[in-house]
C-alpha positions in Angstrom: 9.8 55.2 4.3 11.5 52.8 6.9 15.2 52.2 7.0 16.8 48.7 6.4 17.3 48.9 10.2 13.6 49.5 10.9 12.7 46.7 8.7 15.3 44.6 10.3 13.8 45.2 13.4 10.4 44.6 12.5 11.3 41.4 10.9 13.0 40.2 14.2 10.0 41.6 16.0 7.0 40.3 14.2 8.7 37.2 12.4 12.0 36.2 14.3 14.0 36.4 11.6 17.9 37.7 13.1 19.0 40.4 12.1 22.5 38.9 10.8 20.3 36.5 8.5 18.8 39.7 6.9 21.9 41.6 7.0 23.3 40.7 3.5 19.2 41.5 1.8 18.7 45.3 0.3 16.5 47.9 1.6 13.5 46.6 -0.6 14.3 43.0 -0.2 13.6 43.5 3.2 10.3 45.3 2.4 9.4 42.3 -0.2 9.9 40.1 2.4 8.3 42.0 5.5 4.9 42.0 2.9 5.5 38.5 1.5 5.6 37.4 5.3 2.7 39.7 6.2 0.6 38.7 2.9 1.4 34.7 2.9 1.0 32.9 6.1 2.4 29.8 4.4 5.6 31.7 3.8 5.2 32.5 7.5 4.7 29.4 8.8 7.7 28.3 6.3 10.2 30.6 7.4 9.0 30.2 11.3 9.6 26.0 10.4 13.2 27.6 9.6 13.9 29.2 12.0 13.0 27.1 14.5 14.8 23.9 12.7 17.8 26.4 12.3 17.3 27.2 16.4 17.1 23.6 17.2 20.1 22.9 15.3 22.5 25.7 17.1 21.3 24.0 20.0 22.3 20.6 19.2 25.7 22.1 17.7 26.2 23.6 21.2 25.6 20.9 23.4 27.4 18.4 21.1 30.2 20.9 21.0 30.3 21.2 24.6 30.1 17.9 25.3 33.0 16.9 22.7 34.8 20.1 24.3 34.4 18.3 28.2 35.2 14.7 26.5 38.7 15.7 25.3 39.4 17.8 28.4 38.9 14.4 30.1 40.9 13.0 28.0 44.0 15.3 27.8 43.4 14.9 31.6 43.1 11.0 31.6 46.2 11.0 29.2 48.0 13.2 31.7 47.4 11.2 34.7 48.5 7.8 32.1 51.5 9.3 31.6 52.7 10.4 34.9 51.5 6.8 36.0 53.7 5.3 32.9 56.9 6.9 34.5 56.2 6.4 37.7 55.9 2.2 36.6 59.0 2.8 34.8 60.6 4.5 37.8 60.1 1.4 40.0 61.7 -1.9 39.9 58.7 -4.0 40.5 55.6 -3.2 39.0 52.8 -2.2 41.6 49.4 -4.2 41.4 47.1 -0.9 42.5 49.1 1.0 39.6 48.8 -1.8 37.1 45.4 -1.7 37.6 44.6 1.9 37.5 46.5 2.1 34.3 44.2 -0.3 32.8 41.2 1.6 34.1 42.1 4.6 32.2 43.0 2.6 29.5 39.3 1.4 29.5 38.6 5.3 30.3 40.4 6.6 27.2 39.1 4.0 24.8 35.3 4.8 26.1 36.0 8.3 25.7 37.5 7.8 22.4 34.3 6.1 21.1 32.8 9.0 22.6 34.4 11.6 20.6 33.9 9.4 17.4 30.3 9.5 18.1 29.9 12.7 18.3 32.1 13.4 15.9 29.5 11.0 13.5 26.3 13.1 15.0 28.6 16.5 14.3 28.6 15.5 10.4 24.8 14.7 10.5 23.9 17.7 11.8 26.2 19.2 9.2 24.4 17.8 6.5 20.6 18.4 7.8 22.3 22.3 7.6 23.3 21.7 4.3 20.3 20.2 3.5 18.3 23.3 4.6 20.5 25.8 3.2 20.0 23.7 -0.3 15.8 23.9 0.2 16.3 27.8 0.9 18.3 28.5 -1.9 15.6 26.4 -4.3 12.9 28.7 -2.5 14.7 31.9 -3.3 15.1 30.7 -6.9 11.6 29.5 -7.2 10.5 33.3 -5.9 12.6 34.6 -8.1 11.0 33.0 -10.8 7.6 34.1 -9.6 8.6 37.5 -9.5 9.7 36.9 -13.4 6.6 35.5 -14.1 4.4 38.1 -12.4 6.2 40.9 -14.6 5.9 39.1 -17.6 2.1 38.2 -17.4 1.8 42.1 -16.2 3.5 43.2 -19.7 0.8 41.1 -21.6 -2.6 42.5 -19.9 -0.8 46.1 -20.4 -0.1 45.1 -24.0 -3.9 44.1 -24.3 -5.4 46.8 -22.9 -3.5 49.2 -24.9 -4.5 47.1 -28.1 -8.4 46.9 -26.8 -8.0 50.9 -26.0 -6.5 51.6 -30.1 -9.2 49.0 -31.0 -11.9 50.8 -29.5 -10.9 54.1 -30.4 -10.5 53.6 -34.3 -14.7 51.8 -33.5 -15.7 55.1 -32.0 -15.5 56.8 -35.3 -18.3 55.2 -36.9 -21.6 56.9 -36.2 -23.9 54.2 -34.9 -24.3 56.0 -31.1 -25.6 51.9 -30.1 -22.0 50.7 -30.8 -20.3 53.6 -29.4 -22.2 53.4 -26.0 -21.4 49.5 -25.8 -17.9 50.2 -26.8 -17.6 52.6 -24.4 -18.8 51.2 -21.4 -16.8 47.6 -22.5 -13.8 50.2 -22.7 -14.5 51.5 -18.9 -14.9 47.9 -17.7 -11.6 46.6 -18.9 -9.9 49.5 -17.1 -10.9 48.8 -14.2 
């Protein structure tokens, strides 16, 4: 029998599924799940749609957190420089055209990059709920296997429960003598076990 770790790996290998997503499942959840990918291509092709949304996401998340990351750099930078600028007006009697109007360039600078960081701050929170989103559509999938597990056990429980009727049925038949009855009953007895 496979460890967890060998069925970690196999899940990574064969379905792509990381091995910090599986971390948290059981020995034999991880076996369910290696047969109910193996067995059920839709489940498959479900979980591969997840993981690649969930891939396309961390990507988005990193170059929107990079690019918020380089925008306030820029702007602890541009509010640097519009501060040494600030004192250095403040420093000088007359005020010096070139300086006025480099402080209103970074003015214009730091209000664009402002908008900027609002933006992505806006696209951050989107993303944040398409994740949300997903996670809420995984857990209703886990409940609804759940459920399908329940049911599979139950409907088990009733066939057994019928054939163990049909079999005391049968046997309290086979004590009458008529050898016609007792060869149908017995060959109706072989066919319901399979």
């Amino acid at each position: 029998m496979p460890s967890k770790s060998e069925l970690q790996t196999l899940l990574k290998e064969q379905h792509g599924i990381n091995k910090n997503i599986t971390q948290s499942l059981s020995l034999e959840d991880c076996e369910n799940l290696l047969i109910l990918l193996n067995n059920q291509s839709s489940v498959g092709r479900l979980v591969d749609a997840f993981i690649e949304k969930n891939s396309e996401l961390s990507q988005n998340n990193r170059h929107y957190g990079q690019q918020r990351s380089q925008a306030m750099k820029k702007l602890e930078e541009l509010q640097a420089e519009y501060e040494q600028l600030e004192k250095s007006i403040a420093d000088q009697e007359k005020a010096n055209a070139a300086l006025d109007q480099r402080k209103n360039v970074l003015s214009n600078e730091q209000e664009a990059l402002e908008a900027e960081i609002k933006k992505l701050t806006s696209e951050n929170q989107s993303l944040g709920v398409k994740v949300q989103t997903l996670t809420t559509r995984n857990d209703q999938l886990i409940e609804a296997n759940d459920q399908l597990k329940r049911d599979n056990k139950e409907l088990k429980n009733v066939v057994d429960q019928i054939r163990l009727r049909l079999a005391k049925d049968t046997k309290l038949l086979l004590q009458y003598e008529d050898s016609e009855i007792r060869k149908a009953l017995i060959r109706l007895f072989r066919w319901t076990l399979g």
